[in-house]
C-alpha positions in Angstrom: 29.4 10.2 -2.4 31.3 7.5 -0.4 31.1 4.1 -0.3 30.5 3.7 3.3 27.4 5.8 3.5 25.1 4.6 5.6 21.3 4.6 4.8 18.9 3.7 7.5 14.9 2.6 6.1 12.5 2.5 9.4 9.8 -0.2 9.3 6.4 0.3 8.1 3.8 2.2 10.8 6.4 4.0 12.2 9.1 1.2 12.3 6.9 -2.2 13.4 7.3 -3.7 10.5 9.2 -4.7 7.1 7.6 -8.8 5.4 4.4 -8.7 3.8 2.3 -5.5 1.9 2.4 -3.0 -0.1 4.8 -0.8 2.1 7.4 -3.5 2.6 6.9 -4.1 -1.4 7.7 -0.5 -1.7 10.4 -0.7 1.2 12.1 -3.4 -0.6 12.2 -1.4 -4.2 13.9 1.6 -2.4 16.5 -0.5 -0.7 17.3 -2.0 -3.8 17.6 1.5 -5.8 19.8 3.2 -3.2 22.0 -0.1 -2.8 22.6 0.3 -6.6 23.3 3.9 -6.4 26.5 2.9 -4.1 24.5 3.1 -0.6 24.9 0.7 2.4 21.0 0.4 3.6 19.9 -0.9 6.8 16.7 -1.9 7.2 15.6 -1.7 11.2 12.0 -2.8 12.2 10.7 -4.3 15.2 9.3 -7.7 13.4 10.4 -8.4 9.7 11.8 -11.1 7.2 15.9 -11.1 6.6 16.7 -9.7 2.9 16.7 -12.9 1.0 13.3 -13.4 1.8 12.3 -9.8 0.9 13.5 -10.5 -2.3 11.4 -13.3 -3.0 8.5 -12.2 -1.8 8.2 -8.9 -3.3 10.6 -9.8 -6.3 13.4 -7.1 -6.1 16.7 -8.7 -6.2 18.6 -7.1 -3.6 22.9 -6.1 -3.5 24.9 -7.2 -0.8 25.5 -3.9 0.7 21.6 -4.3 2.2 21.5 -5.3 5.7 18.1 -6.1 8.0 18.1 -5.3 11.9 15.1 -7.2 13.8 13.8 -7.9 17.2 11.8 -10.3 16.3 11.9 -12.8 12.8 8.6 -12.4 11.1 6.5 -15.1 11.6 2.6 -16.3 10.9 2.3 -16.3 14.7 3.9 -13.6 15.4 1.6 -10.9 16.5 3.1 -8.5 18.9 0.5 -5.5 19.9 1.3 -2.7 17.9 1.6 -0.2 20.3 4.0 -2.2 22.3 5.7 -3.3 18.8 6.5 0.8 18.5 7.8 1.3 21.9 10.3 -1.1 20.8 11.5 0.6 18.1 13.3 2.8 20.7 16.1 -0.4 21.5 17.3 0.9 18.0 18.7 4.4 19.0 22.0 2.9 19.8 22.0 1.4 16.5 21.1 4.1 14.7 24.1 5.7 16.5 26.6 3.5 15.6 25.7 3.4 11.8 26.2 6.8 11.7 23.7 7.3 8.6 24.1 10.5 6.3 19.9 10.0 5.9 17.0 8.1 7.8 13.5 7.4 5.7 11.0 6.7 7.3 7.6 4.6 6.2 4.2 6.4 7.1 5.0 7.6 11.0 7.8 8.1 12.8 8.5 7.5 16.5 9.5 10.5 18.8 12.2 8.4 20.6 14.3 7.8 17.4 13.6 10.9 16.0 14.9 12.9 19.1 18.2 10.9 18.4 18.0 11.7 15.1 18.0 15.5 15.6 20.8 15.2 18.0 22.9 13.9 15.3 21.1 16.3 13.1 20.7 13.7 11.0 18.0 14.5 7.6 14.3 12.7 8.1 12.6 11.9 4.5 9.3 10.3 5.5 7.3 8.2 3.2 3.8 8.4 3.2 1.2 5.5 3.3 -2.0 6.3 5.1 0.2 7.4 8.9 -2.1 6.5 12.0 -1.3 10.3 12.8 -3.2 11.3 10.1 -6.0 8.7 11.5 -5.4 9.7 15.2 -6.7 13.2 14.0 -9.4 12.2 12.3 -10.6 10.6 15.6 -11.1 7.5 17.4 -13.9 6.5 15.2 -12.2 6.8 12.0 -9.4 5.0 13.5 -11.6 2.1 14.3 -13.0 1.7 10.9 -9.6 2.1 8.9 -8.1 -0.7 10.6 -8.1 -4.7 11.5 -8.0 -3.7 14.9 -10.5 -4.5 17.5 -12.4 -2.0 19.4 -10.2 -2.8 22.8 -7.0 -2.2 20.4 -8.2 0.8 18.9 -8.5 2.3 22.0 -5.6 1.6 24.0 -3.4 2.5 20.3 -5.7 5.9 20.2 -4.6 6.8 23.5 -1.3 5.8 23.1 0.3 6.7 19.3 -0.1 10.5 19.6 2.5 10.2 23.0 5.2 8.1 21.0 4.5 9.2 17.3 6.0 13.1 15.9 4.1 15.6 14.0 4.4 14.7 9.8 4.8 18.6 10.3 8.4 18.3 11.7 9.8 16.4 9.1 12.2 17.4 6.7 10.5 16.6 4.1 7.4 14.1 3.1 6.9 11.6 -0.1 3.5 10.1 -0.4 2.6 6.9 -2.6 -0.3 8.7 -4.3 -2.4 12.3 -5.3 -4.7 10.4 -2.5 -2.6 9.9 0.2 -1.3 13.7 -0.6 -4.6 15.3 -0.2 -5.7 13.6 3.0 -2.6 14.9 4.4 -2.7 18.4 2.8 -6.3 18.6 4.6 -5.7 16.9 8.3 -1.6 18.3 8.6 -1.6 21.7 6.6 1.1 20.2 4.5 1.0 21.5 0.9 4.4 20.5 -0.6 4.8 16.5 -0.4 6.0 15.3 -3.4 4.6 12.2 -5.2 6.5 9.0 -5.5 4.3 6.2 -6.9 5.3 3.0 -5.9 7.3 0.9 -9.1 5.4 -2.2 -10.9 7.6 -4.4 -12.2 7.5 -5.1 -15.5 6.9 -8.7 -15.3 3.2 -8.6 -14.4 2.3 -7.0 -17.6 0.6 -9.8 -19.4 -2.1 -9.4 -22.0 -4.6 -12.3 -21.0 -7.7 -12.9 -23.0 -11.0 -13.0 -20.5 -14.1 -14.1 -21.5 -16.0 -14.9 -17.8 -15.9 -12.2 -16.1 -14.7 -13.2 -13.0 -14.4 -10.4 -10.2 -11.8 -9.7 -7.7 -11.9 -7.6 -4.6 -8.5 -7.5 -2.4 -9.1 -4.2 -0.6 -9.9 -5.0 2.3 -13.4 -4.0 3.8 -12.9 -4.7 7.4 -15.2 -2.0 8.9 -15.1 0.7 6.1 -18.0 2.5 5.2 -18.8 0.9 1.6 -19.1 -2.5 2.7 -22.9 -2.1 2.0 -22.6 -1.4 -1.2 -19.8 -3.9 -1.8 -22.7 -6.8 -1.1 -25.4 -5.2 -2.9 -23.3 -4.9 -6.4 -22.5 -8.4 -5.8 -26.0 -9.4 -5.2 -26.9 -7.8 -8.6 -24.0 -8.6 -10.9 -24.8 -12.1 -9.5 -28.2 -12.2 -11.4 -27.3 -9.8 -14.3 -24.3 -12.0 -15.2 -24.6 -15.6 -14.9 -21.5 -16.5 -15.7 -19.8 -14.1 -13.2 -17.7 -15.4 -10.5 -16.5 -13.6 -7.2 -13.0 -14.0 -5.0 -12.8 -12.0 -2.0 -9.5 -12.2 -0.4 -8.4 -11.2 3.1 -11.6 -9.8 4.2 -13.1 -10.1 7.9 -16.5 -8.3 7.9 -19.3 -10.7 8.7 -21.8 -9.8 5.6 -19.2 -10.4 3.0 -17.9 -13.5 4.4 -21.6 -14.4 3.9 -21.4 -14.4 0.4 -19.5 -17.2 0.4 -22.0 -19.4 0.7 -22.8 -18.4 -2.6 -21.4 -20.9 -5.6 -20.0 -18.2 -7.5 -18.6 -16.3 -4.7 -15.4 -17.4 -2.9 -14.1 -15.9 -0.4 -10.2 -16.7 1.1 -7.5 -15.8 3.7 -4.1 -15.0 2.9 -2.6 -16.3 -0.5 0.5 -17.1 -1.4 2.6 -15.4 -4.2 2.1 -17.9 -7.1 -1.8 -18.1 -6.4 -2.0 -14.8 -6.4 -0.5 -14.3 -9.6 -2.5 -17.2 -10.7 -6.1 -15.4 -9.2 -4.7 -12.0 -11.2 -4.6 -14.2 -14.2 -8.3 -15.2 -14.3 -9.2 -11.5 -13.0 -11.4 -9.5 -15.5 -12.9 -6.5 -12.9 -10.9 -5.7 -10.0 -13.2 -4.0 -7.3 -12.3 -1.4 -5.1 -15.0 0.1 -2.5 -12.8 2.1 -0.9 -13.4 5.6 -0.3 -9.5 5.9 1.2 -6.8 4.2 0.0 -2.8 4.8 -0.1 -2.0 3.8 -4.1 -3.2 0.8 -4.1 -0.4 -1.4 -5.7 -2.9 -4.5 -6.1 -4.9 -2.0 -8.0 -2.4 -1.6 -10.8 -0.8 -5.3 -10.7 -4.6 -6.5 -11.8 -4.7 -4.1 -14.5 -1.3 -5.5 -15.4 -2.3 -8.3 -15.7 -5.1 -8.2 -18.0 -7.9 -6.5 -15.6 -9.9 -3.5 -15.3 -10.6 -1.7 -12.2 -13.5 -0.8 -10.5 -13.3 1.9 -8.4 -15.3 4.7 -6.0 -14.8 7.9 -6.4 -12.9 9.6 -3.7 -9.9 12.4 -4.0 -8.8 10.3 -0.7 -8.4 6.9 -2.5 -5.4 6.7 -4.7 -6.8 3.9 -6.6 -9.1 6.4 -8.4 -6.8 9.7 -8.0 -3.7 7.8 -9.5 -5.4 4.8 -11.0 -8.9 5.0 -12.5 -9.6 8.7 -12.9 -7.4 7.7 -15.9 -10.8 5.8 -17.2 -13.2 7.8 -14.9 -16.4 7.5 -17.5 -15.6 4.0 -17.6 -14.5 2.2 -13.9 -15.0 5.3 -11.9 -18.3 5.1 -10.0 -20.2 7.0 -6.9 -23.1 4.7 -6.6 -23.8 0.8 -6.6 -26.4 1.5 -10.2 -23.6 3.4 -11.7 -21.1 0.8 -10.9 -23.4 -2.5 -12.5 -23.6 0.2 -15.2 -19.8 0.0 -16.1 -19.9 -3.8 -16.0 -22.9 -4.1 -18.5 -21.5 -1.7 -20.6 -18.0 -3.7 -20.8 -19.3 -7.1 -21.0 -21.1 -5.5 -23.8 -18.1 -3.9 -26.0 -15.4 -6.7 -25.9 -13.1 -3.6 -28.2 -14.2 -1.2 -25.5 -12.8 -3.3 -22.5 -9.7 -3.9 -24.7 -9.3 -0.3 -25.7 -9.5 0.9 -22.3 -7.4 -1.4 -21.0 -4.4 -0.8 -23.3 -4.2 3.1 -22.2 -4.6 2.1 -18.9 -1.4 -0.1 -19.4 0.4 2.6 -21.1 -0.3 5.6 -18.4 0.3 3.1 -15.7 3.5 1.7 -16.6 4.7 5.1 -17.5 5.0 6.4 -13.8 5.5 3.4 -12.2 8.4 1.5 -13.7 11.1 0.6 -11.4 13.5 3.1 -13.6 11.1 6.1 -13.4 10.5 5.6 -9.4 14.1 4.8 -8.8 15.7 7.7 -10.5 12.7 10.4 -9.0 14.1 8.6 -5.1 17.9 9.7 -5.8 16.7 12.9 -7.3 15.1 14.0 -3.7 18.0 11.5 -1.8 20.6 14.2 -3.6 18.9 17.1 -1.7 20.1 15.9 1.3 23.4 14.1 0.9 
């Protein structure tokens, strides 16, 4: 391998975007492995932060041989509609061009206008697999609507428009996805049986062992318009009187009933949070909630088990946080029904060495397939196939 080889990393939903999230988290952790495997990487998205800030926000130190190509500088105010932010992607073909890359990876979709340059250079596609709007776009409008923060008017105009500017996961060259979940969602909507799984790397600096004795309750998954949302209030509404002491934070979540909650003392719910008070919220965390039925991996899953937490989590072979994540403790933080999920927490709050012994494998199997070595040295393996 030469020094000069090019590596190109698309943005996030199908090149829009590379700041904030769990796939710029997991964008940043590949540039950094392939820059340190002798690799120039170029990151090209329509909207995203320059590499110093990628660094600090997602906390992998990255080489000098990682460059970032924008349209647009991420900002809090910039929102750019996404299915206009995708047909911009295609000002990048002549860039592509010019960098001349030996590989391209792309993050959850790819769009048809760089792809077609792509194959003209014959040019090998890895994709990496979140939860693509492909997949959604199949599973209908409806479906579309509900696993998204779009609004109904967005959700229609994107519906019509991503399946004439995104390609078929079919026509790749080959697929990664972040989870068992994200693999069997794709497996049933595309046919596609051999993805191979790449968990996302946690670093080792969240793992703290933090005594908690309130158990305070954290839900980060966000609800907007899922199907559990329901449930979510009702197990809230009962913990609430089983537990006195318990104590709710619901971040980033839009859906009118839960925001209700917070009116509620001993529920809080907040907007977008910062680095250092999230680490600081993880820190107080004792039961992180997930009512998701679909889910990628679900990185904020394992950081609060990191530090200190145990999940949570419905019961769904399309949610990573339980195929990846708490099917490890299934009997324990697995659930299928509000009763069975009140269940767990009384049963924990009960058996202090219980909660501590659960949580300690959990820490063990976790940090096993998701340490930055382990994710960084499974990414050359497949990179090697191909270059």
């Amino acid at each position: 391998m030469k020094s000069r080889d090019n590596i190109v990393i698309l943005g996030c939903n199908g090149g829009t975007d590379i700041a904030y999230g769990g796939g710029a988290y997991v964008t940043t952790a590949m540039a950094k492995c392939l820059s340190e495997n002798g690799f120039n990487v170029h990151l090209i998205s329509t909207i995203g932060l320059n590499v110093d800030e990628l660094s600090r926000v997602h906390g992998w130190s990255l080489n000098n041989n990682v460059y970032s190509h924008y349209i647009f500088k991420y900002g809090k105010d910039t929102r750019i509609p996404y299915i206009i932010a995708l047909q911009l992607v295609s000002r990048f073909k002549k860039l592509i061009n010019e960098l001349d890359p030996v590989l391209v990876i792309y993050n959850d979709d790819y769009p048809l206008s760089i792809d077609q340059e792509l194959s003209r250079l014959k040019v090998p596609r890895i994709l990496y697999a979140h939860f693509p709007y492909t997949t959604r776009h199949v599973l209908g409008l409806d479906f579309m609507y509900k696993t998204t923060e779009w609004s109904l008017v967005e959700t229609v105009i994107n519906y019509v428009g991503v399946n004439r500017v995104l390609g078929d996961l079919r026509r790749i060259d080959y697929i990664m996805t972040n989870s068992e979940g994200t693999k069997n969602i794709i497996s049933m909507v595309h046919d596609i049986k051999n993805a191979t799984i790449l968990r996302p790397p946690i670093t080792s600096a969240m793992h703290q062992n933090i005594h908690k004795v309130r158990p305070v309750f954290l839900h980060a998954a966000r609800q907007d318009k899922t199907f559990l949302h329901g449930d979510f209030t009702n197990f809230v509404r009962i913990i609430s009187k089983e537990l006195p002491s318990s104590f709710f934070i619901i971040n980033r979540n839009k859906y009118v009933d839960v925001s209700r909650l917070g009116v509620s003392n001993k529920v809080v719910v907040t907007r977008w949070l910062s680095n250092d008070l999230w680490r600081r919220v993880l820190s107080m965390t004792k039961y992180y909630l997930h009512f998701k039925w679909f889910e990628g991996f679900g990185i904020a899953t394992a950081e609060a088990i990191m530090m200190g937490a145990i999940p949570i989590v419905y019961r769904s072979l399309f949610n990573g946080s339980w195929t990846d994540i708490a099917r490890l403790c299934d009997r324990d933080c697995g659930f299928s029904s509000v009763d069975e999920a009140v269940e767990h927490i009384k049963d924990l709050e009960s058996d202090e060495t219980k909660f501590n012994s659960i949580h300690e494998h959990l820490v063990n199997e976790i940090s096993r397939v998701t340490n930055y070595e382990y994710f960084c040295r499974s990414l050359i393996s497949i990179i090697n196939k191909f270059v």
